[in-house]
C-alpha positions in Angstrom: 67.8 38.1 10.9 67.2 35.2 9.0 68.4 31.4 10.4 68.2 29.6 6.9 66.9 30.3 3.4 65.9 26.8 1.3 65.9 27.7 -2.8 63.1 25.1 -3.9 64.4 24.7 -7.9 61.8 23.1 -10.3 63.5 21.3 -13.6 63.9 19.2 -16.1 65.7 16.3 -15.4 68.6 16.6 -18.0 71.9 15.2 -17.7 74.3 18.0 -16.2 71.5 19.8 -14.4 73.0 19.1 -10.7 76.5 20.8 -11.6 74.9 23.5 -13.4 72.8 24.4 -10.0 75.7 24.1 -8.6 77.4 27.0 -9.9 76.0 30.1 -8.4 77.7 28.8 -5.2 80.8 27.3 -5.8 81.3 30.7 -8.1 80.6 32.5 -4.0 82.6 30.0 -2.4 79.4 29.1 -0.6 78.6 25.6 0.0 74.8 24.3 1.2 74.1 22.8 4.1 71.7 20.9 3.2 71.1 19.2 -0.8 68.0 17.2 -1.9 67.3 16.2 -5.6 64.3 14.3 -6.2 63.3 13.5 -9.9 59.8 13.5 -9.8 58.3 11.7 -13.7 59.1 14.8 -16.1 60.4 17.1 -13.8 63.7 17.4 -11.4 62.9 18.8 -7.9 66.4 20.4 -6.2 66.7 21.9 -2.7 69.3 23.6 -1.2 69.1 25.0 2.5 71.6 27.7 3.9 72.5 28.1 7.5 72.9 31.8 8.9 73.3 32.6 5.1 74.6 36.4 4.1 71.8 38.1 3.2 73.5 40.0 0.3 73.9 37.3 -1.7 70.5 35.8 -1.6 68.8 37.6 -4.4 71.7 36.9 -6.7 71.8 33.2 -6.3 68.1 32.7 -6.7 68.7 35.1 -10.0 71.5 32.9 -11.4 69.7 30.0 -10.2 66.4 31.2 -12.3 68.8 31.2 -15.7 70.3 27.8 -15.7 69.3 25.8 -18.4 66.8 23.8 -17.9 64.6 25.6 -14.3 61.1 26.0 -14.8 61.0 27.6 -11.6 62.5 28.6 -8.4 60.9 29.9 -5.1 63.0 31.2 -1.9 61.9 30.6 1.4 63.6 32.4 4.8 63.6 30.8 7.8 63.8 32.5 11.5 63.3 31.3 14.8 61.8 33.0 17.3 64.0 33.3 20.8 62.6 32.0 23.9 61.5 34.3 26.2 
């Protein structure tokens, strides 16, 4: 089971972007736990980090996330932590 799941988004740092990235999880009624946005010279570095997210939906928000205007790139990464013994 995964604990968390961080979407790293790489952009460009146009007005509007935030909202736009936004979207995939307001339209899921999903909101992260966790939100950084860094601008970084000519590009926009965005995180988001879910706790105990539904895996169902995982693949579809990186997708809609990948075809906002704007995203050069985005990369998931799952998180899981091992249970003591």
């Amino acid at each position: 089971m995964t604990d968390s799941v961080t979407f790293a988004v790489l952009a460009l740092p146009e007005p509007g972007l935030l909202p736009r990235l936004l979207q995939p999880f307001a339209k899921r009624d999903i909101t992260p736990d966790h939100m950084l946005a860094e601008r970084q010279g000519e590009e926009m570095r965005v995180t988001f980090t879910l706790h105990a997210p539904d895996p169902g939906v995982l693949h579809l928000i990186a997708g809609n996330l990948g075809q906002v205007i704007g995203v050069l790139e985005v990369r998931v990464q799952e998180s899981r932590w091992a249970e003591a013994a």
